[in-house]
C-alpha positions as CSV (number, residue, x, y, z in Angstrom):
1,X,0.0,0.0,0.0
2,X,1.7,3.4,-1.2
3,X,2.4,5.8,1.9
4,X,0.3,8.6,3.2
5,X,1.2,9.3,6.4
6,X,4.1,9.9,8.5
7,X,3.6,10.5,12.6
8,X,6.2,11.1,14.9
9,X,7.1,11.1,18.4
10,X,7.6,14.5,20.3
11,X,10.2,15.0,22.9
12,X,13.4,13.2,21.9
13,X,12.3,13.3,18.3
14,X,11.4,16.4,17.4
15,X,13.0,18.4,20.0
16,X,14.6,18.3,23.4
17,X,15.3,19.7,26.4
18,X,17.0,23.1,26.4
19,X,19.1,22.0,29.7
20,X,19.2,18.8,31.6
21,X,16.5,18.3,33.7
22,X,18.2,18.5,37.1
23,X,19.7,22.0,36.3
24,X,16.5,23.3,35.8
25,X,14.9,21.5,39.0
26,X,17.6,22.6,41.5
27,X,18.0,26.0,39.9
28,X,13.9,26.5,40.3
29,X,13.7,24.4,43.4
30,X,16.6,27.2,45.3
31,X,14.3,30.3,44.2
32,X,11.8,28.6,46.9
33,X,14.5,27.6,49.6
34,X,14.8,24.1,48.3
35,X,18.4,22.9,48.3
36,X,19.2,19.8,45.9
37,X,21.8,19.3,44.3
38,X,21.5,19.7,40.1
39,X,22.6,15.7,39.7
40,X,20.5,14.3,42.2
41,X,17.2,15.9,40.8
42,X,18.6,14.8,37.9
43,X,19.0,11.1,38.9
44,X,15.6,11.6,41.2
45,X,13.5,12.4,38.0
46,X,15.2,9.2,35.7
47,X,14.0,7.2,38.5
48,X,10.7,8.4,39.1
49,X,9.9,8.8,35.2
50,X,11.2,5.3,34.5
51,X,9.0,3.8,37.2
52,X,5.9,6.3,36.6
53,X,2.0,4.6,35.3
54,X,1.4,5.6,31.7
55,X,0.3,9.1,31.0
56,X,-2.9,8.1,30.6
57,X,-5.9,8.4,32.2
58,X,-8.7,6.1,30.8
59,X,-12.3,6.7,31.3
60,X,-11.4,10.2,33.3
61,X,-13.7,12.3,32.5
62,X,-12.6,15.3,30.3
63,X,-13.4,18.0,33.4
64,X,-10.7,16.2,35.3
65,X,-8.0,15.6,32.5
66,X,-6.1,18.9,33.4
67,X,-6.3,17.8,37.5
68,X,-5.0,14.5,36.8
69,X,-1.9,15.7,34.5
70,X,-0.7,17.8,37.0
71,X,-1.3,15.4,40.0
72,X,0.7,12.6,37.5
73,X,3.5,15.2,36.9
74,X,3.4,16.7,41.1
75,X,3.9,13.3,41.8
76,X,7.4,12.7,39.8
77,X,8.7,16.1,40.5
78,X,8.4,15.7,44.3
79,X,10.6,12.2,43.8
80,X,12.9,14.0,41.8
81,X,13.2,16.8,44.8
82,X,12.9,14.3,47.5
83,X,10.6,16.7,49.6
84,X,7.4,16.3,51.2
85,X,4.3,16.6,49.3
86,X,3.0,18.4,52.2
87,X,5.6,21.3,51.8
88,X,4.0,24.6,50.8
89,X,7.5,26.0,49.3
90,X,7.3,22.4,47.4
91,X,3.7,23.3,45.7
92,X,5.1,26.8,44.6
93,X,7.8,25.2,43.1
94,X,5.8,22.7,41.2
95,X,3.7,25.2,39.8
96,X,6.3,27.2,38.8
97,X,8.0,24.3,36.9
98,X,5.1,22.7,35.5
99,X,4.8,26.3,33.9
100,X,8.0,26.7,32.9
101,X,7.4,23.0,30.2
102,X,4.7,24.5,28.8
103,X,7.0,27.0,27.4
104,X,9.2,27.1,24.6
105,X,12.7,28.3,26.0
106,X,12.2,25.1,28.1
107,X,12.8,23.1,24.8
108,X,15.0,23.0,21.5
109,X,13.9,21.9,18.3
110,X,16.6,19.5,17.0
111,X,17.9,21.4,13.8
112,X,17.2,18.3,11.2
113,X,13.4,18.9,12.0
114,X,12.0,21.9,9.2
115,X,14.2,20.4,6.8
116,X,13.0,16.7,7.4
117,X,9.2,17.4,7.8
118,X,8.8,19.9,5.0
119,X,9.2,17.8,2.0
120,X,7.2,15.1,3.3
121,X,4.2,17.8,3.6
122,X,4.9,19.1,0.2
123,X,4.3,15.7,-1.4
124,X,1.0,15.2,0.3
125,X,1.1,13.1,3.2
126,X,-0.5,13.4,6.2
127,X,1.7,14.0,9.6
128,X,0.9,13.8,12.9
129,X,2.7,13.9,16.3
130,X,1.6,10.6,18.6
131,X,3.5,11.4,22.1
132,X,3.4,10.3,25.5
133,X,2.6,13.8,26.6
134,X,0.0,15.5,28.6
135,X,-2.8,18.9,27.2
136,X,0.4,21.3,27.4
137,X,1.9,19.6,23.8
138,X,-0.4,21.3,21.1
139,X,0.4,24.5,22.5
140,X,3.5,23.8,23.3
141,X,4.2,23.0,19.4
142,X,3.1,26.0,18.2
143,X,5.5,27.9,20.7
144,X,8.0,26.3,19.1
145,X,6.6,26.6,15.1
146,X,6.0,23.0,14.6
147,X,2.8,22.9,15.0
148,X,2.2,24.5,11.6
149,X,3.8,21.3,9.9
150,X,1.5,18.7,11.3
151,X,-2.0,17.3,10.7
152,X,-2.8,16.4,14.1
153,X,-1.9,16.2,17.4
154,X,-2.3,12.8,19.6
155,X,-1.2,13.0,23.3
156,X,-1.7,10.5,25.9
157,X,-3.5,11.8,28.5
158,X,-6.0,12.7,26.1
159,X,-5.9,9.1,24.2
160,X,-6.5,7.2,27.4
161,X,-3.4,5.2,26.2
162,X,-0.2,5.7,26.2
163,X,3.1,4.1,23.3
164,X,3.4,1.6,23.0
165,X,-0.6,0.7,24.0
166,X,-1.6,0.1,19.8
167,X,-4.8,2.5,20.9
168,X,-2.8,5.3,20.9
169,X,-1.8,4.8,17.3
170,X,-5.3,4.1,16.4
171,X,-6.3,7.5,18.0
172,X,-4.1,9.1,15.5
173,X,-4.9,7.2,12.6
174,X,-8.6,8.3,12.8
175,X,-7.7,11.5,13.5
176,X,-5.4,11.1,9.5
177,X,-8.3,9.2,8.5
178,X,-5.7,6.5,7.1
179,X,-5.2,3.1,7.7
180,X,-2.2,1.8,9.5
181,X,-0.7,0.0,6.6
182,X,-0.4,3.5,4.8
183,X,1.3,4.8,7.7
184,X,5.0,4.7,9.1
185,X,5.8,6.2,12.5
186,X,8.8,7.9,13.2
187,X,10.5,8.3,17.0
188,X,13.2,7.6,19.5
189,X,12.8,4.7,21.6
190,X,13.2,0.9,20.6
191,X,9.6,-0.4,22.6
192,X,7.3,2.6,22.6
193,X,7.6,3.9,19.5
194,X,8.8,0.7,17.1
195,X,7.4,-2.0,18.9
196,X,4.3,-0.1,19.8
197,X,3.8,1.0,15.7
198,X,4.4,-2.4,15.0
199,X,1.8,-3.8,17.5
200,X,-0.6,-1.4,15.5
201,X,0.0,-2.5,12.2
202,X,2.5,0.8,10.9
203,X,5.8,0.5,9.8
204,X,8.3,2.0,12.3
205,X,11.4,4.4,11.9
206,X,14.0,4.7,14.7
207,X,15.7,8.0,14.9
208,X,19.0,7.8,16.7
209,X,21.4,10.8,16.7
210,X,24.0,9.8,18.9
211,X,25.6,6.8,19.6
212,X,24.7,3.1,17.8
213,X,21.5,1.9,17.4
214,X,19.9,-1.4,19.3
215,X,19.5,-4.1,17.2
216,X,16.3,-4.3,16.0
217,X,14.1,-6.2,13.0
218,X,15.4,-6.3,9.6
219,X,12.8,-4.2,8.2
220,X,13.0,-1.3,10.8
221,X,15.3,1.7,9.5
222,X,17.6,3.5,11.6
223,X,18.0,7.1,10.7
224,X,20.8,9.5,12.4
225,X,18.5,12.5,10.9
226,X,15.6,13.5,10.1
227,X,16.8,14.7,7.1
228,X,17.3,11.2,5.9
229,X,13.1,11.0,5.9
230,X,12.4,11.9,2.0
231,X,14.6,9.6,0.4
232,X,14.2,6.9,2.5
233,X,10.7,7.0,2.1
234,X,11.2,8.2,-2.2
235,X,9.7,4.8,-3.3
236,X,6.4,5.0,-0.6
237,X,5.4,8.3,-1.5
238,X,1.9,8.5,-2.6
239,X,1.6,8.9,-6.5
């Protein structure tokens, strides 16, 4: 089936962090008399992230989406901090940090992106970001200009399912109207993003900028760049 549609992961494919994580926790966490070192946040958030429930909240009703992101994200930064949830300089904290992700000087977009999504628009497919990633992503996207080269915008809190749950793909390909064999996803990590695409039925893309790749199926590229995108995908594009 010729190719119509392209979606991608979010943070890690399409941009980053503008600092590590830590350095912005301790630096914030200081302003309200919170003293943690930069590499223990740091450390504090991998852990709490890596052990974190799915960004999703399934069956929530959409009234209480926006209470149960933030509880999801309070939660993992009061690991990362190691301070008491009951802590009043804590709260102010949070808030100011879960602020401060919505923006875009909290993030970079990774330089291969305009160059990489661009041609892929101009020869007609569909493109979509499907991220693990809570209400603050759409806007978030357009604060940093990407949201103008998309289709749609899929985040898990709002899916009820989170990568690599094969719903979450689903989610998006309604929201392409294409069906999953027509569709390759592109992203960062080995089990959400491949395995999950594959669960779905899409072909899968791993981007990997640094270092070498896992090993992976035969028919799974790697790509260093994004830029890589249009002729890799040359003999898919829809006629």
């Amino acid at each position: 089936m010729a190719l119509r549609a392209v979606t991608f992961d979010a943070a890690g494919t399409l941009f980053g962090i503008a600092e590590p994580v830590g350095e912005t926790y301790a630096r914030v966490a200081a302003r309200h008399g919170i003293r943690v070192p930069a590499s223990r946040a740091d450390d504090g958030f991998r852990r709490a992230f890596s052990t974190a429930p799915p960004l999703a909240f399934p069956g929530a009703s959409p009234t209480r989406l926006a209470a149960h992101e933030r509880a999801w994200w309070y939660t993992i930064v009061r690991q990362a901090l190691g301070t008491p949830a009951s802590s009043w300089a804590f709260d102010a904290c949070f808030d100011e940090l879960y602020a401060y992700f919505a923006t875009a000087p909290a993030w970079r977009v990774f330089p291969d992106v305009p160059d990489g999504l661009a041609p892929l628009r101009a020869r007609g497919l569909r493109l979509a970001v499907v991220s693990n990633f809570d209400a603050r992503l759409d806007p978030l996207l357009e604060g940093l200009g990407l949201r103008r080269l998309v289709d749609a915008v899929v985040c898990s809190s709002h899916a009820g399912s989170a990568k690599p749950d094969p719903a979450i793909f689903a989610a998006a390909l309604a929201s392409l109207g294409v069906p999953a064999p027509a569709t390759v996803h592109v992203g960062d990590e080995p089990v959400a993003d491949v395995q999950g695409a594959r669960a779905a039925g899409l072909s899968a893309i791993l981007v990997c900028r640094s270092g070498a790749p896992p090993a992976l199926p035969a028919d799974v590229a790697t790509i260093a760049s994004l830029t890589e995108l249009p002729a890799l995908l040359a003999d898919s594009f829809r006629e």
